[in-house]
Backbone bond lengths (Angstrom), bond angles and torsions (degrees), N, CA, C in turn:
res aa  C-N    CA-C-N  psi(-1)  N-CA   C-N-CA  omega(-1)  CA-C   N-CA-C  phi
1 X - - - 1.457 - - 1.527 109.94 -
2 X 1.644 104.54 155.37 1.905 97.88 -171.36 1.162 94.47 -114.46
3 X 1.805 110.24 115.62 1.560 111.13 -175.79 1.652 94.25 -103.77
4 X 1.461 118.26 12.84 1.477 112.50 -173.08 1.522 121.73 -44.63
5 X 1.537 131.06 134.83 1.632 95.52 172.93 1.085 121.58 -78.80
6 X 1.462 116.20 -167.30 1.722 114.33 -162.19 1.487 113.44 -107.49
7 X 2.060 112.11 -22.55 0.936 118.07 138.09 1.536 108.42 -162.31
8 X 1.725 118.53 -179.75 1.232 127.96 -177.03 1.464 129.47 -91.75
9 X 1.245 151.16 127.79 1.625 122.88 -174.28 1.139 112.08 -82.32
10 X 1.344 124.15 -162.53 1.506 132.53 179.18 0.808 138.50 -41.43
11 X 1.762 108.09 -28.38 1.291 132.33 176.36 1.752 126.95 -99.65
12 X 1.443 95.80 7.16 1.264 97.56 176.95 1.644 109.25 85.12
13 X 1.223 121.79 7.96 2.070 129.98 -175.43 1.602 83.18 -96.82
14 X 1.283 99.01 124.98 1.353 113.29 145.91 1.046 130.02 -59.57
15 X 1.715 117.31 130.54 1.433 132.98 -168.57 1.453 113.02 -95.18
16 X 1.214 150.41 103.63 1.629 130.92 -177.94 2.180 94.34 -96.87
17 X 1.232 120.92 150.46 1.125 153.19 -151.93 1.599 106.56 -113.33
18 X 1.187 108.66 -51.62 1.365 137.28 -171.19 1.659 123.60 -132.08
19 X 1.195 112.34 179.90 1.663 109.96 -170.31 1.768 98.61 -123.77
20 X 1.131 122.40 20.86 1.326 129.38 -167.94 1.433 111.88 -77.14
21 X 1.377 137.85 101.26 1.352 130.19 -140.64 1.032 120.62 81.68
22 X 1.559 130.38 0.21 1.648 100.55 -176.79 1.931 108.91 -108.28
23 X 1.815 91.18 -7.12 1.513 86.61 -176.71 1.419 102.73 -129.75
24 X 1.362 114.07 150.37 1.901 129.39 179.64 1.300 101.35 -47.41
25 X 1.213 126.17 145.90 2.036 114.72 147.08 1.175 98.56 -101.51
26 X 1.158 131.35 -175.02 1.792 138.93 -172.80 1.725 98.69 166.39
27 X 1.118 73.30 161.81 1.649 100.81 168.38 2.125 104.55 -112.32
28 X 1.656 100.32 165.10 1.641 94.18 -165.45 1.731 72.46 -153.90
29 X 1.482 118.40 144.59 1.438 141.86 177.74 1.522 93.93 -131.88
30 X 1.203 126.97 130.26 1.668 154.27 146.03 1.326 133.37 -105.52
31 X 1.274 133.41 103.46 1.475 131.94 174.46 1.699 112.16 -135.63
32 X 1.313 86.11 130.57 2.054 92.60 160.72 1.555 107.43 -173.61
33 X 1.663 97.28 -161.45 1.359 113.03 -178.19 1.167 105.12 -106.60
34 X 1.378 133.92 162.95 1.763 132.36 136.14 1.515 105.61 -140.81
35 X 1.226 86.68 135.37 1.940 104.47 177.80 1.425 99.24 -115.81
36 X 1.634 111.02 146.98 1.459 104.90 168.20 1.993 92.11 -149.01
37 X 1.378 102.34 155.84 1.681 113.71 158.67 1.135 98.40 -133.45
38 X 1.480 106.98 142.08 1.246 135.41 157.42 1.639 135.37 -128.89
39 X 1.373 107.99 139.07 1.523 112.78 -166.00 1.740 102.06 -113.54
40 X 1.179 107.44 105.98 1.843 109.95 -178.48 1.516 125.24 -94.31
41 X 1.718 109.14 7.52 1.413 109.52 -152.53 1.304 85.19 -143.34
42 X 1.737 111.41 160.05 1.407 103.56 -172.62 1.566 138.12 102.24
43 X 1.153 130.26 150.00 1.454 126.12 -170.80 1.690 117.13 -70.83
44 X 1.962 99.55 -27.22 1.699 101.58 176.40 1.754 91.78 -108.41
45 X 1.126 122.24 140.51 1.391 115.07 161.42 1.832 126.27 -143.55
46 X 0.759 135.28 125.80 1.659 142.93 -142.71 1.333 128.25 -162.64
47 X 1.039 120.99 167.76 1.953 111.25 158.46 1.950 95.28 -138.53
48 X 1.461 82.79 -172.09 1.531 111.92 -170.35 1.097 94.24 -152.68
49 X 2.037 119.51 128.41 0.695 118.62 154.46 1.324 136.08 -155.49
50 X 1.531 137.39 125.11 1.636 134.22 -153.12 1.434 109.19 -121.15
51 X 1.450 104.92 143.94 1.208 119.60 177.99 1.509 136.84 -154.21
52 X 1.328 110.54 99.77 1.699 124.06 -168.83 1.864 114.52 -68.25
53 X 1.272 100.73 106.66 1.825 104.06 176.54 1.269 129.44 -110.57
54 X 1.462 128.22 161.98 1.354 96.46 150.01 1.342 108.62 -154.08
55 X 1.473 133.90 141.93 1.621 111.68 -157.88 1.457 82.17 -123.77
56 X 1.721 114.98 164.87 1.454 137.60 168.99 1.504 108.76 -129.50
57 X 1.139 100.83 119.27 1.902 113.78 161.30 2.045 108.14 -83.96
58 X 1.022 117.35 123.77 1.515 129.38 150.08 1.531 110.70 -125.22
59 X 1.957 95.47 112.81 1.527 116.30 156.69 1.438 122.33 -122.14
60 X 1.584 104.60 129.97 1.358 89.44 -170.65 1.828 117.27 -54.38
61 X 0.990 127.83 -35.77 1.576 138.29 -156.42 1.731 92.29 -94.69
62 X 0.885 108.15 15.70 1.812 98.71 176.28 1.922 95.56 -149.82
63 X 1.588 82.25 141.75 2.090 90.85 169.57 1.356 97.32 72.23
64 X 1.295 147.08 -5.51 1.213 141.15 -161.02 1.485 114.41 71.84
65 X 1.344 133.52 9.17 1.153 139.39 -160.91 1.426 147.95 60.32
66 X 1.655 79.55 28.38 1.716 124.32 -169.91 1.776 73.94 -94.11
67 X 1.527 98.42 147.79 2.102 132.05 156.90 1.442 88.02 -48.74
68 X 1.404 126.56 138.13 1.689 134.77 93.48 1.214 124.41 -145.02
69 X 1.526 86.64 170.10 1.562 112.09 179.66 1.766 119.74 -41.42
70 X 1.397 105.90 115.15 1.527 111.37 -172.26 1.865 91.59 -73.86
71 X 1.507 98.65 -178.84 1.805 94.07 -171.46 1.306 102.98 -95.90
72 X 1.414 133.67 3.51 1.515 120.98 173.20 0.899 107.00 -100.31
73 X 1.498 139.11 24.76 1.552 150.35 -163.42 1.870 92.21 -84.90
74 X 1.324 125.68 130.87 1.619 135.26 -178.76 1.290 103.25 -130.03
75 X 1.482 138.66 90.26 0.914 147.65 176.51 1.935 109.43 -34.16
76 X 1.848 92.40 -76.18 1.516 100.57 163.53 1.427 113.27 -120.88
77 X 1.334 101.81 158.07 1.322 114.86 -177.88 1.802 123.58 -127.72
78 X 0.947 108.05 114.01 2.118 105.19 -169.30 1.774 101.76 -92.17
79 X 0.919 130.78 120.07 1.553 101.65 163.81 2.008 108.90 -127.84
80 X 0.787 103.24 132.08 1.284 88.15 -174.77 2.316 109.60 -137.82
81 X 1.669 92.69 138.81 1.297 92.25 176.03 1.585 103.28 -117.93
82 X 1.745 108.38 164.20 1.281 104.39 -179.02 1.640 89.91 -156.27
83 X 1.457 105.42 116.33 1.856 113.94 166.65 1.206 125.89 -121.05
84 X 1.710 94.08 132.07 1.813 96.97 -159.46 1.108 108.83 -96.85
85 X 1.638 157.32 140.90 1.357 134.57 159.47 1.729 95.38 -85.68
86 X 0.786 133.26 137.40 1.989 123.86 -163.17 1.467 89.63 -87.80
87 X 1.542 120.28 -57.07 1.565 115.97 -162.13 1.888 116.43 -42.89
88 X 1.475 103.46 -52.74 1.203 136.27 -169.71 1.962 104.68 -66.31
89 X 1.304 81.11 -40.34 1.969 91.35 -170.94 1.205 98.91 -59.56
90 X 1.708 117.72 -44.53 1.335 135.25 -178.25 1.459 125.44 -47.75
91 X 1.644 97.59 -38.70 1.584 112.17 -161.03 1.583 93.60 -83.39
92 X 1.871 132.71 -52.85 1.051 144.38 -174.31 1.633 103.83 -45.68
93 X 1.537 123.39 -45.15 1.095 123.81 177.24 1.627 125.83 -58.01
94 X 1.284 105.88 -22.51 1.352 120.47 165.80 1.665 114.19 -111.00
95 X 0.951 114.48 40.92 1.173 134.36 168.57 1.907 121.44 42.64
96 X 1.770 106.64 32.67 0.914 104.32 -149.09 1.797 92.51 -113.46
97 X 1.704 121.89 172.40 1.313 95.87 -158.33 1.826 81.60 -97.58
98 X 2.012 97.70 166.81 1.593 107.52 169.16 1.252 121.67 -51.04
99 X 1.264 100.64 155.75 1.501 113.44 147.32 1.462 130.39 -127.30
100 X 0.897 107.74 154.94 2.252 111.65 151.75 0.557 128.72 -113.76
101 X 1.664 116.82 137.79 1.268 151.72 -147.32 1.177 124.35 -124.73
102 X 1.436 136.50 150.87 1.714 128.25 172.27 1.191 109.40 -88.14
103 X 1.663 107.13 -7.91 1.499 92.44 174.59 1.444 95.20 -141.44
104 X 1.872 103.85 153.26 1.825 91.05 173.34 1.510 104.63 -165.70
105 X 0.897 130.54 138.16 1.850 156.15 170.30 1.653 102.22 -42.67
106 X 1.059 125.85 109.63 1.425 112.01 154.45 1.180 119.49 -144.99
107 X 1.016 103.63 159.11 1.546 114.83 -156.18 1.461 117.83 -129.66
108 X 1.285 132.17 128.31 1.514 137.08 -156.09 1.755 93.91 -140.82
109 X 1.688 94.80 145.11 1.056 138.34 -151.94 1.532 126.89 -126.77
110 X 1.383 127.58 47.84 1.528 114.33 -150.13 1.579 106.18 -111.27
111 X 1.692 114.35 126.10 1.500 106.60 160.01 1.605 116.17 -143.02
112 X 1.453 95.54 151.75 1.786 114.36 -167.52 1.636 103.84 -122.92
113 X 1.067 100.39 120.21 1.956 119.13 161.50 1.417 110.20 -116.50
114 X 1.495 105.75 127.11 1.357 106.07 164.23 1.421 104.84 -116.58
115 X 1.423 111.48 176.14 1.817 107.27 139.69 1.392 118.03 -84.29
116 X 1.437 98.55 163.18 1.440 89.58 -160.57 1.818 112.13 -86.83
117 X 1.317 113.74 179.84 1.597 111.51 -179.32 1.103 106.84 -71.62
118 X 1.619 120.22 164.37 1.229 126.05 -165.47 1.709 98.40 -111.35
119 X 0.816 154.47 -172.16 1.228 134.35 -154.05 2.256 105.74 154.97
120 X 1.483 105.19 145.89 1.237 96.57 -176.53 1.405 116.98 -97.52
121 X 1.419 105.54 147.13 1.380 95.26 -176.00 1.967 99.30 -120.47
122 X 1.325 107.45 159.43 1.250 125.87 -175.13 1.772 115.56 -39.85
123 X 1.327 124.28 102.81 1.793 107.10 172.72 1.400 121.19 -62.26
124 X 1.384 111.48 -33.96 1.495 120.73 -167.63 1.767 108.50 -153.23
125 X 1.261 104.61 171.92 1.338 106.97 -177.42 1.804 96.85 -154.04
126 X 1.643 91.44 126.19 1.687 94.92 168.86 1.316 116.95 -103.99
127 X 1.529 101.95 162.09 1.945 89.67 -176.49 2.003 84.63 -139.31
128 X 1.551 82.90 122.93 1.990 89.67 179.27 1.533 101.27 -101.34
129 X 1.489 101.02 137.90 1.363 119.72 178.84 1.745 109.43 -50.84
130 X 1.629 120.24 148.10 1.623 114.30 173.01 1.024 108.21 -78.60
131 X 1.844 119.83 151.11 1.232 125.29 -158.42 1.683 76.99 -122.99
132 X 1.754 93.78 156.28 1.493 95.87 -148.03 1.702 114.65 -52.24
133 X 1.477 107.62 -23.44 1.527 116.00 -178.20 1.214 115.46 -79.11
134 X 1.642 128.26 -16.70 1.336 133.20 -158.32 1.543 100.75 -114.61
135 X 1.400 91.89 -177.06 1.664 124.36 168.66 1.422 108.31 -91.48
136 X 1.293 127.79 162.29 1.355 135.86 168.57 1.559 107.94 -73.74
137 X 1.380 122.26 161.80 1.454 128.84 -173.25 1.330 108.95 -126.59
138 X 1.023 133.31 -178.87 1.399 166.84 84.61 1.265 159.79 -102.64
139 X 1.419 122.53 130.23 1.940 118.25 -153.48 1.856 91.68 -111.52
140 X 1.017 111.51 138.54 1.543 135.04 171.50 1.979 101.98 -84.78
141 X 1.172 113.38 124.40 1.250 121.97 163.34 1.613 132.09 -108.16
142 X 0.875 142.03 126.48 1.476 128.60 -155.04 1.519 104.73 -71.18
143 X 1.817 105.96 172.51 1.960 100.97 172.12 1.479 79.95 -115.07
144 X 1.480 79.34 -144.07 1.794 98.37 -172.68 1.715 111.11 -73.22
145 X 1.394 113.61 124.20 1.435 131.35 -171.22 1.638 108.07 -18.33
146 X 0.625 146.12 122.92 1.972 138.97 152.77 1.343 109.19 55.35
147 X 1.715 118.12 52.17 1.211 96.10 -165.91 1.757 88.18 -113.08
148 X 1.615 112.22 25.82 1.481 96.05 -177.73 1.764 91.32 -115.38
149 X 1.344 121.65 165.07 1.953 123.58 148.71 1.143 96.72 -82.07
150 X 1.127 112.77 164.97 1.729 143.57 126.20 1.301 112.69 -57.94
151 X 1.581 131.77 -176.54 1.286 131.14 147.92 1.426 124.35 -73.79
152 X 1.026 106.47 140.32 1.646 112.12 -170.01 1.878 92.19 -49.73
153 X 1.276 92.06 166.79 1.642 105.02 177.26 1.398 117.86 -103.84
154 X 1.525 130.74 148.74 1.507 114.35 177.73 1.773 86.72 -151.18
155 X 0.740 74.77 144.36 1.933 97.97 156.03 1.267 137.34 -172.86
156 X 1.353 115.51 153.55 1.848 109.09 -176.52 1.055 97.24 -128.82
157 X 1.633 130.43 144.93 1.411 150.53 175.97 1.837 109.49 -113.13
158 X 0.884 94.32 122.49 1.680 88.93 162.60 1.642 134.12 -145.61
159 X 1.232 103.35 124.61 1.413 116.51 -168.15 1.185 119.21 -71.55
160 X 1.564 141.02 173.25 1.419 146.22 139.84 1.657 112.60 -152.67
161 X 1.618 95.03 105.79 1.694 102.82 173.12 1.332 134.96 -106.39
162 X 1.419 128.93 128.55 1.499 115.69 175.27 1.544 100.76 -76.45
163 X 1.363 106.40 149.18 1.668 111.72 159.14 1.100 110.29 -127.74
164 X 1.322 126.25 142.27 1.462 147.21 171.76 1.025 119.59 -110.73
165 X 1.478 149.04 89.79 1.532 138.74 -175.15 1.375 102.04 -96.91
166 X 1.803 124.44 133.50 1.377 129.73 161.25 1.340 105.26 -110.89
167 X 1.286 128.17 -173.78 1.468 118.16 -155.66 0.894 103.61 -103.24
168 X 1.384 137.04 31.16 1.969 121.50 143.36 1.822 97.18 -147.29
169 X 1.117 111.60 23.47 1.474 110.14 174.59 1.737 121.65 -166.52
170 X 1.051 119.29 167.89 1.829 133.56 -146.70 1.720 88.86 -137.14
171 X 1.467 96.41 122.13 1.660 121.10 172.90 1.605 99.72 -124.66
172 X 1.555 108.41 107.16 1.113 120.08 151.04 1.918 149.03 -143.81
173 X 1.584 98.77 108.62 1.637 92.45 -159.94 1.804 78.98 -86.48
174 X 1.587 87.10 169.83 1.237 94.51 173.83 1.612 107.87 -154.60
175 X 1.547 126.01 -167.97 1.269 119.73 -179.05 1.676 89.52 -140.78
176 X 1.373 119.19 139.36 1.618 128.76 164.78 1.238 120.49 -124.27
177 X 1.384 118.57 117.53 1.607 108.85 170.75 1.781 108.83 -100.55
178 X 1.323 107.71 119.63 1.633 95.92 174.54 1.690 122.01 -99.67
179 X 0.831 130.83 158.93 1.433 119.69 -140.84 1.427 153.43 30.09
180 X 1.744 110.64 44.10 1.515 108.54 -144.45 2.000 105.60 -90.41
181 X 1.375 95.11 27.43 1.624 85.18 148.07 1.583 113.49 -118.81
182 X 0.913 132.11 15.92 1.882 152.87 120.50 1.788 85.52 94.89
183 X 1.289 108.77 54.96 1.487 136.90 -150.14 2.848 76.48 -80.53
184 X 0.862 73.30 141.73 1.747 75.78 159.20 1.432 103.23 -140.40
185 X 1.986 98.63 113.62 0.927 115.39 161.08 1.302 130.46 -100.58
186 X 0.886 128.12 170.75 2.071 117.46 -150.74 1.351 68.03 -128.37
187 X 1.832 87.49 135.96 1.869 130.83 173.81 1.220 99.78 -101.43
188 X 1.294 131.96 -57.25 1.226 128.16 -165.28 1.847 119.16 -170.09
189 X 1.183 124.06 159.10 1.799 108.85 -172.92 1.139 90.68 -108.71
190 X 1.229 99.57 166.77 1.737 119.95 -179.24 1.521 112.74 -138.35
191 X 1.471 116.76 129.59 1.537 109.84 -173.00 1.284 116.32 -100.81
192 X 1.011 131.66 117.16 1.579 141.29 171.39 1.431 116.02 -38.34
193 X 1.315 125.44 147.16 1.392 112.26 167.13 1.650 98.85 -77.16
194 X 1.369 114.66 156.46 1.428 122.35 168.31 1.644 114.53 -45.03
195 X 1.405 125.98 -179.81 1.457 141.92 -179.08 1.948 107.07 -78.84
196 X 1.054 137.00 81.04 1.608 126.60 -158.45 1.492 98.54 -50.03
197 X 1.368 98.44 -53.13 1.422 116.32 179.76 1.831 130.05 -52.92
198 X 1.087 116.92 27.99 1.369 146.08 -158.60 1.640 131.56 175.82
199 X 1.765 96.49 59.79 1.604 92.32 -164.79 1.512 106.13 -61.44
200 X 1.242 116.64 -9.21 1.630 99.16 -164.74 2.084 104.57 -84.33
201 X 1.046 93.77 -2.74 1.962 105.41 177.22 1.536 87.51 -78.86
202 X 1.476 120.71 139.71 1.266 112.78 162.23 1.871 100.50 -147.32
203 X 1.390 89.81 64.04 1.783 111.79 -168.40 1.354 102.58 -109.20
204 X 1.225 152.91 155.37 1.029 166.40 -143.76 1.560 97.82 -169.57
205 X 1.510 116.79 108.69 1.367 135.58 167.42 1.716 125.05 -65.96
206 X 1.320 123.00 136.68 1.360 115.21 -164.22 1.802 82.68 -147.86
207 X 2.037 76.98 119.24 1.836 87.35 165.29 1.621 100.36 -148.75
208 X 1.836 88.50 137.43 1.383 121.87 -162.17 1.782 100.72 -49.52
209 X 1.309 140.48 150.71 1.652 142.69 148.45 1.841 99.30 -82.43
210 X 0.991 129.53 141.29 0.874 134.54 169.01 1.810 125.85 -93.73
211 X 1.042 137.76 169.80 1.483 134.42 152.04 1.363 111.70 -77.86
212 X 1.203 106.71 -165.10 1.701 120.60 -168.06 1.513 83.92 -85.48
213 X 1.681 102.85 163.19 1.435 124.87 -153.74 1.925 76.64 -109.53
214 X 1.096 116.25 178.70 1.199 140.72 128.22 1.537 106.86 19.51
215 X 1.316 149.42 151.08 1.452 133.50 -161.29 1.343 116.92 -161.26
216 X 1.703 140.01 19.54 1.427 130.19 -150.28 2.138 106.37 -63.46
217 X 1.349 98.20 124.07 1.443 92.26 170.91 2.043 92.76 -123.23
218 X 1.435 83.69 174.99 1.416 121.01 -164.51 1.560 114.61 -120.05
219 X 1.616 124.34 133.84 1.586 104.65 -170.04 1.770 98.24 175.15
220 X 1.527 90.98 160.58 1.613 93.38 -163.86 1.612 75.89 -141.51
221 X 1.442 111.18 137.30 1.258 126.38 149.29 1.571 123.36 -127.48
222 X 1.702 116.65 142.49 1.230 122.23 -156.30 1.644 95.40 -135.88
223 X 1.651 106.38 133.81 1.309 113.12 165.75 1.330 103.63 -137.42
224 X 1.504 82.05 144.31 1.705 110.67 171.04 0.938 129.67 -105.48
């Protein structure tokens, strides 16, 4: 492709005119299922919902113009909500009929599984001899595009809100913990430079980045 520019300014910076060369074209294939239930009525109310995919990228100038898996590709997907009114949940358990209230307890329930991203991992690794002024090196070379996962992803969130309704407006603070089984899910790896101090190691170290740990937030929402 001719990413040449078309001309330079005053300063000698290349000018581009156009975008011709600067971005891939491709083709992209998507197929799956999604099922969901949902319950809208009632003291617990929620859905569930799963869904099996699988998408393909073809570019000519990338992969050799061989299919793969782009990195937001989710094989499966779980998502699930669950809302409690507590007073009401309470009363059903004793078999007694609802009510409404100006004020009421509720309680939320949220969890997500994916598979995990697919992601590239290293084909080869070179290690260049020290030049008399330097340190020794090593350069990372890619393998075949996204042909590794991550670990699938999971997390659970769970809420607890007071509500207050007055007669033309909604008072609600609440408390959220997001991830409260303090689950570590891997964002992305990171490769170490090798040991300098050990030319005969010619290993290249890989440690996971993690997501956010554990999460309590704080919050008031108001409608009018």
């Amino acid at each position: 492709m001719d990413v040449r520019p078309n001309y330079y300014d005053p300063d000698g910076t290349p000018v581009y005119t156009d975008t011709k060369g600067n971005f891939h074209k491709g083709n992209g294939e998507s197929m799956g299922v999604e099922l969901m239930i949902k319950k809208e009525k009632g003291a617990v109310t929620g859905w569930l919902g799963y869904s099996v995919a699988k998408t393909e990228y073809r570019f000519r100038a990338i992969n050799g113009h061989k299919p793969f898996t782009p990195r937001h590709d989710r094989t499966n997907a779980v998502n699930a909500v669950l809302n409690i009114d507590i007073r009401n949940g309470i009363r059903s358990l004793k078999n007694l009929s609802q009510k409404s209230h100006k004020s009421k307890w509720l309680m939320g329930i949220n969890y997500i599984y994916t598979s995990g991203q697919p992601i590239t991992l290293p084909g080869s690794l070179y290690y260049m001899t020290p030049t008399p002024d330097g340190y020794p090196g090593s350069a990372l070379y890619p393998g075949e595009i996204n042909s590794y996962r991550l670990p699938y992803y999971s997390r659970m969130d769970l809420s607890l809100t007071w509500e207050r309704r007055f007669k033309h407006w909604t008072f609600s603070p609440y408390v959220q913990i997001f991830n409260i089984g303090n689950r570590e899910n891997v964002w992305f790896i990171q490769y170490q430079e090798k040991d300098v101090n050990d030319p005969n190691l010619i290993k290249q170290k890989a440690k996971t980045v993690n997501m956010f740990p554990l999460l309590p937030t704080f919050g008031i929402n108001a409608k009018f």
